[in-house]
N, C-alpha and C positions, 0 to 999 in steps of 0.2 A: 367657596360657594356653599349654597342651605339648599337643600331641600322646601320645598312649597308644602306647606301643610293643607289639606281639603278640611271641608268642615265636618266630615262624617267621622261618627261616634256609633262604636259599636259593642253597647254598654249590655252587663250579666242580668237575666231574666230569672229569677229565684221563682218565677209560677212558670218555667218548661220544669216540668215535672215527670220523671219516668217512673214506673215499676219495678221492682226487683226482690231477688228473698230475703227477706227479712229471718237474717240467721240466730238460731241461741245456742252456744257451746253445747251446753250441758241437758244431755239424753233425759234425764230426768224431770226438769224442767217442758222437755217436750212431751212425753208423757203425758205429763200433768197435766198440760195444755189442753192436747186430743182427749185427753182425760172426761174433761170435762166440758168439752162441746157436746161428746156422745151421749152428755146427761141431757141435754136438751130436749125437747119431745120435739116433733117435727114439726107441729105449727108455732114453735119458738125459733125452731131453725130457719123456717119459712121467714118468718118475721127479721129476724137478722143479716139475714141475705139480703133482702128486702132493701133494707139500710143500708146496704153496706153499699150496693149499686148503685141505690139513687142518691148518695154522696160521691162515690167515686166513677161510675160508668163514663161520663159523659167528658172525662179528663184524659180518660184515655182509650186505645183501639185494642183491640184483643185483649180484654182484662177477663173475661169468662175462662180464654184456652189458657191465659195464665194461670188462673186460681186452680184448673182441672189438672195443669200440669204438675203443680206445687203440691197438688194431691199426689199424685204420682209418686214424686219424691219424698214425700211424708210417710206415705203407707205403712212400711217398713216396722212402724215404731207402734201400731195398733197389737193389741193383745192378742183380738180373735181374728175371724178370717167371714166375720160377718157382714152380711151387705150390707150396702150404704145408700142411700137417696144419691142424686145429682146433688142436688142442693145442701145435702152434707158435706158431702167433698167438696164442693165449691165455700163453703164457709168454713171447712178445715184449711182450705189452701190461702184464702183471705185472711185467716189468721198467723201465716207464716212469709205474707206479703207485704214489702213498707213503700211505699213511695220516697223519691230521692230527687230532691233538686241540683239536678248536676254544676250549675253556672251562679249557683248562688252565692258568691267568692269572690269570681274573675272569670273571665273570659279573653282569653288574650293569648300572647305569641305566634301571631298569626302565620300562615303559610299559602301561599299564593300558586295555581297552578292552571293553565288552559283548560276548560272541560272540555270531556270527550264528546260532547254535541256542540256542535257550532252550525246546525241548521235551522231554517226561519228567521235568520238577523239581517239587520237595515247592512248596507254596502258601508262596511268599513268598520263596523262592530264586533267584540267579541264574549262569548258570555266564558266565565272562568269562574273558580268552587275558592272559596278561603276555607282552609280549615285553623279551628282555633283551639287551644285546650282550655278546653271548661273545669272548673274546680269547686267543689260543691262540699257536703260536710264530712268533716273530717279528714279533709285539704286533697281529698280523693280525685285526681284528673282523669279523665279521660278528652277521647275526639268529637269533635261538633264540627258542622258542616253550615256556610253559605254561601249560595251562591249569588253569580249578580251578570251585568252587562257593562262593558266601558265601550263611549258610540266612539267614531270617525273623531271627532274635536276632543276623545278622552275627558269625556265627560262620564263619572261613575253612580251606579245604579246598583246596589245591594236589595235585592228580595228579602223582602220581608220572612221570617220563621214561620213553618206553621204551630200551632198550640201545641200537637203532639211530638212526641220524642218517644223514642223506645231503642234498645238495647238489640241485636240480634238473638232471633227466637231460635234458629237454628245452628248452633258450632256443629261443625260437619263433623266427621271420622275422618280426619286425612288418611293419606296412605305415605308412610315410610319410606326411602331408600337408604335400604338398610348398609351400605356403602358409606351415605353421607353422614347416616346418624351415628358410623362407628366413629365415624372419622372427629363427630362432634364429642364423642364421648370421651375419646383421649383426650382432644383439647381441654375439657372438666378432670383429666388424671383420674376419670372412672375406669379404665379398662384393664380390671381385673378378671383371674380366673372365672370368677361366678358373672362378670356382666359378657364372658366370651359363650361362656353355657349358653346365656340369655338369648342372644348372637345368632348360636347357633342352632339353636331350636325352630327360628323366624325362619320365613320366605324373603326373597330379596324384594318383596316389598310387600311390608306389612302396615297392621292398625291398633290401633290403641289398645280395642280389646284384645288384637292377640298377643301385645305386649305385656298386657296387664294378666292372660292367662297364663301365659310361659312364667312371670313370677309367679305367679298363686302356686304353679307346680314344683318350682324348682326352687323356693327360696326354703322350704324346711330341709330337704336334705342338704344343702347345703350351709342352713343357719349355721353360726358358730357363737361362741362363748361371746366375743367381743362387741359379735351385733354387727361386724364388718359390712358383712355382705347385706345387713337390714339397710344401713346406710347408705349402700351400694344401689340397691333397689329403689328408695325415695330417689336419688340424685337421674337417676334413668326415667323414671318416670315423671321428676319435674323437666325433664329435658323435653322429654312426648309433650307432655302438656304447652310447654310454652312455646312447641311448633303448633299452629290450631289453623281452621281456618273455619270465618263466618260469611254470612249472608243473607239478604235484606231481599225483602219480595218488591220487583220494581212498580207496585201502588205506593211505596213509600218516599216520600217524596224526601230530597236531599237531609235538607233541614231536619229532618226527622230522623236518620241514619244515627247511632251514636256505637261508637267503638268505647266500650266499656271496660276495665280490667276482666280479664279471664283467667289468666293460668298466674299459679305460686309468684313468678315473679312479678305481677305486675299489680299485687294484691293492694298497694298505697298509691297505685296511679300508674298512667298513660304520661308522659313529660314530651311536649317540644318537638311537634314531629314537622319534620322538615322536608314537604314534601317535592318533586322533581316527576316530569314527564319525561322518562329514560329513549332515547331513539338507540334500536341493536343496528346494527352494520345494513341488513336488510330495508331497511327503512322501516321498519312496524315499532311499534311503542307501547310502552308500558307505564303506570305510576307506579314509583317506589317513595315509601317516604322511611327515612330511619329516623327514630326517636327511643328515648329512656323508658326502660321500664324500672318501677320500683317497689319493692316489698318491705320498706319500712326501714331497713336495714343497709343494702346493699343497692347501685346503681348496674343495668344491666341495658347493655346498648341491645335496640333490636331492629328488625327488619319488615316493613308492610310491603304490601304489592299488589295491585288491581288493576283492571283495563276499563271498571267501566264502574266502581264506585257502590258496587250492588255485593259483590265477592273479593272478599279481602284474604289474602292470607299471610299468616302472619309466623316469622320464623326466630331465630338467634342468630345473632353476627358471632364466629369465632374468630379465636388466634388472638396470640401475645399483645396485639396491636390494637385490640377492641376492649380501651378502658375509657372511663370518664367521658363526659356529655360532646353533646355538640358537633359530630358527626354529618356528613355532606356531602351528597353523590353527588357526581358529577355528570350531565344528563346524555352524556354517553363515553365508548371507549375511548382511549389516548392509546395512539400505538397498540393496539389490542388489547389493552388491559384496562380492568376499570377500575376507577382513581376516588379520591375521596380526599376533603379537606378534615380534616379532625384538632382535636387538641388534647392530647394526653397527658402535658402536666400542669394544669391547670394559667399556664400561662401563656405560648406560644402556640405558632401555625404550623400544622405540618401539613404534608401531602405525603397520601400512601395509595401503592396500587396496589393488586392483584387479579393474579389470573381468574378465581373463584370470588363471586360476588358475596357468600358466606364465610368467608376464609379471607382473614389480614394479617399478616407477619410482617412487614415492614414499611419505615417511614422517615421520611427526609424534614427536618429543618426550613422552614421556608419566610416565616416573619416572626421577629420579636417586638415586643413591645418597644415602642421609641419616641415617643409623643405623650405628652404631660395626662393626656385624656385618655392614654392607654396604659401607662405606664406600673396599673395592679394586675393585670391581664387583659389577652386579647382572646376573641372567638370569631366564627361565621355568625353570619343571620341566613344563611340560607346556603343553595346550592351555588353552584358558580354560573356564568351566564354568560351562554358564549356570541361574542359580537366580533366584528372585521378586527378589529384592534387586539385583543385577546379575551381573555376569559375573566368576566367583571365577578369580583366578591365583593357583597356587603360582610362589611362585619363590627361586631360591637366591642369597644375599647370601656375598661371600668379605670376610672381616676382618684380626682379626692373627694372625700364623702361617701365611697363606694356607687357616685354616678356611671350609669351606662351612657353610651352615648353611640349612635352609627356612624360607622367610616365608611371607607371603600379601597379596594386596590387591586392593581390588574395585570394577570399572567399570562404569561405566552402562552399563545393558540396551540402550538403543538410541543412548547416543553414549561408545562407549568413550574419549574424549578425556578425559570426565571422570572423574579418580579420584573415587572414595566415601571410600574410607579404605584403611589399609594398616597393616601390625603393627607395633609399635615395637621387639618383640622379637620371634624365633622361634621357630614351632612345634617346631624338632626343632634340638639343634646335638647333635655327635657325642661321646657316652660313652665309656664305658671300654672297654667291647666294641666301639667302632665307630671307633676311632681308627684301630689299625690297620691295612695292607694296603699295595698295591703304591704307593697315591697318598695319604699321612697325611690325618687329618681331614676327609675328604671328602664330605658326604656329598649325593646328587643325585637328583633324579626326571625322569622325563620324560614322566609322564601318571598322572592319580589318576581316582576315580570317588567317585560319590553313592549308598550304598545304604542308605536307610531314614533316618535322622536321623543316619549318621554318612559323615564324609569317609575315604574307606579310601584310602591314600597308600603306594604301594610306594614303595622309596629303596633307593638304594646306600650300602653301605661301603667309603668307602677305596678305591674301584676293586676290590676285591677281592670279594663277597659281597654280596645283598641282600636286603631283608625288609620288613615293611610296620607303618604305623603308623594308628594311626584316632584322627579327633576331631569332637565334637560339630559338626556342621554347621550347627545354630542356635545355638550360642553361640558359632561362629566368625563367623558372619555379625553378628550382635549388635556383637560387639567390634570387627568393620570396621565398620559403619555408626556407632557410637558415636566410635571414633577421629577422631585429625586423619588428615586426607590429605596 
């Protein structure tokens, strides 16, 4: 059986344009810079200002509190301690600000989840958020947001983007437990003498600053020759950093939300987040989405979590078990533990549970590649999906040519070890229209939904553009339970 293709196309916008700091290494160069603003006389400054707003004001929303903040962070680097005009400061921090087309690339890998307002709709409608990863210069990802409506006949309806984008103005101060974050810190084989001092200096729940003063204090009597403990000290504080958490003022509309790299590890991109509407035992619900962070170097699996798309926050996955992409919650407990689909060596399916949702140490064997269209590796497109028959995974099989193409296949409701059945051919492999883009042949999802008798499946093309496809969801299910497993 195929997959229906719709005809919507959900192609990268290179004028959504955001703000951000426009960073230069080298102190000296900055300097130079402020240097020589400060020559300016003030009806030159005036003038350039001037400029600078009636080209860039009107492209974006709070570019005034940016330029004043960028001052802020500039300051540092001025000589004297002499005042400033507004309008100086606002053209010192203009000059240390770039604009960034986040989607100017691709936009694609979409991820499909219920939104948390489903009031105001026609009887039988539902409106749901796609999130996609945007890729802009310097192959830099991060998250983008749309939402939309599918009515009663699953008829689909994508809202339009507003013109603006922006980044979170505020990363909070988390607070610490300092329990969890030892507990993270062994899993890094940081927990030595000097990060127990660290330790135990804190309150059993601390903040960044007081992390960051407890080193200021205690890292010179303790420096040593080797630099041990300096080492020691970065590795603890890139841990803090890449726990964070942000938040969006709710005038800002969906579209406009962008989950940007922030912390050390996420410095080359946001990768593939795959998000899930979690239900606890309770009935109450949460979003998590896990996806790749990357610093150019190394792939680091992570953890998002929100209720309502405004406040994110954002953590590390540990343990032996948290390596390589493609990671998949399962959108609630098994037997009290929570479970996850993964793939740790780059070829096969496992299933792994644990008791702590940041904490994975083991994992079971569950599908290898066995069909000509799978047979260079297999992954997920998304979470699992739980229906009467068992728990439905999409997922994407690479073959010859290093084609992607979507499957499907279906595990027991309450002991996912067992496969039901699985497709022998795929729902979707890539067309004439879909071949092309940045990455050939590719085509990928990272989370689909159930609405009314049909499975509605966004996917990407090619790394470049994406769109959605829908297919009978009882005569998918039919064809896995009929199938060999």
């Amino acid at each position: 059986m195929k997959a229906i293709r719709t005809r919507i196309v959900i192609k990268p916008d290179y004028k959504r344009v955001l703000y951000k700091p426009f960073t230069i290494i080298s102190e000296e160069r900055i300097i130079k810079i402020i240097g020589r603003i400060l020559t300016l006389s003030e009806k030159e400054v005036k003038k350039e200002l001037r400029q600078v707003m009636t080209e860039f004001e009107e492209r974006h929303q709070r570019l005034r509190d940016f330029f004043l903040n960028r001052f802020e962070q500039m300051k540092k680097y001025l000589l004297t301690d002499q005042s400033l005009s507004d309008e100086r400061k606002l053209l010192i921090g203009a000059y240390f600000t770039q604009e960034y087309s986040l989607e100017s690339a691709a936009l694609f890998n979409p991820s499909m989840v219920w939104h948390p307002d489903q009031t105001d709709l026609p009887e039988g409608s539902r409106r749901f958020i796609l999130s996609l990863r945007a890729t802009g210069e310097g192959h830099v990802s991060s998250i983008t947001f749309r939402s939309g409506i599918i009515d009663k006949e699953n008829r689909i309806n994508i809202n339009a983007p507003t013109r603006y984008v922006t980044t979170s103005e505020n990363i909070t101060n988390p607070v610490y437990e300092k329990i969890l974050f030892e507990r993270k810190l062994m899993e890094l084989d940081l927990m030595n003498d000097f990060a127990k001092t660290i330790l135990n200096s804190l309150e059993d729940n601390f903040t960044i600053t007081d992390l960051e003063d407890s080193i200021k204090i205690l890292i010179r009597p303790f420096r040593n020759k080797l630099g041990e403990n300096d080492l020691t000290a970065k590795g603890i504080l890139s841990l803090a950093l890449s726990n964070y958490e942000i938040q969006y003022d709710p005038d800002q509309r969906l579209s406009e939300r962008i989950i940007f790299p922030h912390s050390p590890s996420e410095i080359n991109g946001i990768e593939d987040a795959r998000f899930v509407q979690f239900f606890d035992d309770d009935g109450s619900s949460i979003y998590y989405a896990t996806y790749t962070a990357y610093d150019g170097k190394v792939v680091f699996p992570q953890l998002l979590e929100t209720q309502d798309f405004l406040h994110f926050k954002i953590s590390t996955l540990n343990g032996p078990e948290v390596k390589n992409k493609g990671m998949a919650l399962f959108p609630r407990k098994i037997n009290g533990l929570y479970a996850m689909i993964s793939r740790q060596d780059n070829e096969n399916i496992f299933l792994m549970y644990s008791e702590h949702l940041h904490f994975w140490y083991t994992k079971q064997l569950i599908l290898k590649p066995t069909y000509p269209w799978e047979f260079v590796q297999l992954g997920n497109c998304g979470s699992p999906i739980e229906t009467e028959a068992g728990w439905l995974v999409l997922s994407h099989g690479v073959g010859t040519m290093r084609q992607y193409s979507i499957g499907a296949f279906l595990l027991g409701k309450d002991d996912p070890l067992k496969v039901i059945g699985r497709l022998e051919e795929p729902l979707l492999t890539p067309n004439e229209n879909e071949r092309e883009g940045y990455v050939p042949n590719v085509l990928y999802s990272c989370g689909s939904a159930i609405h009314g008798d049909e499975l509605i499946i966004p996917y990407a093309m090619s790394d470049h553009a994406s769109s959605i496809a829908k297919v009978s969801i009882s005569e998918l299910l039919q064809k896995l339970t009929e199938s060999k497993s």
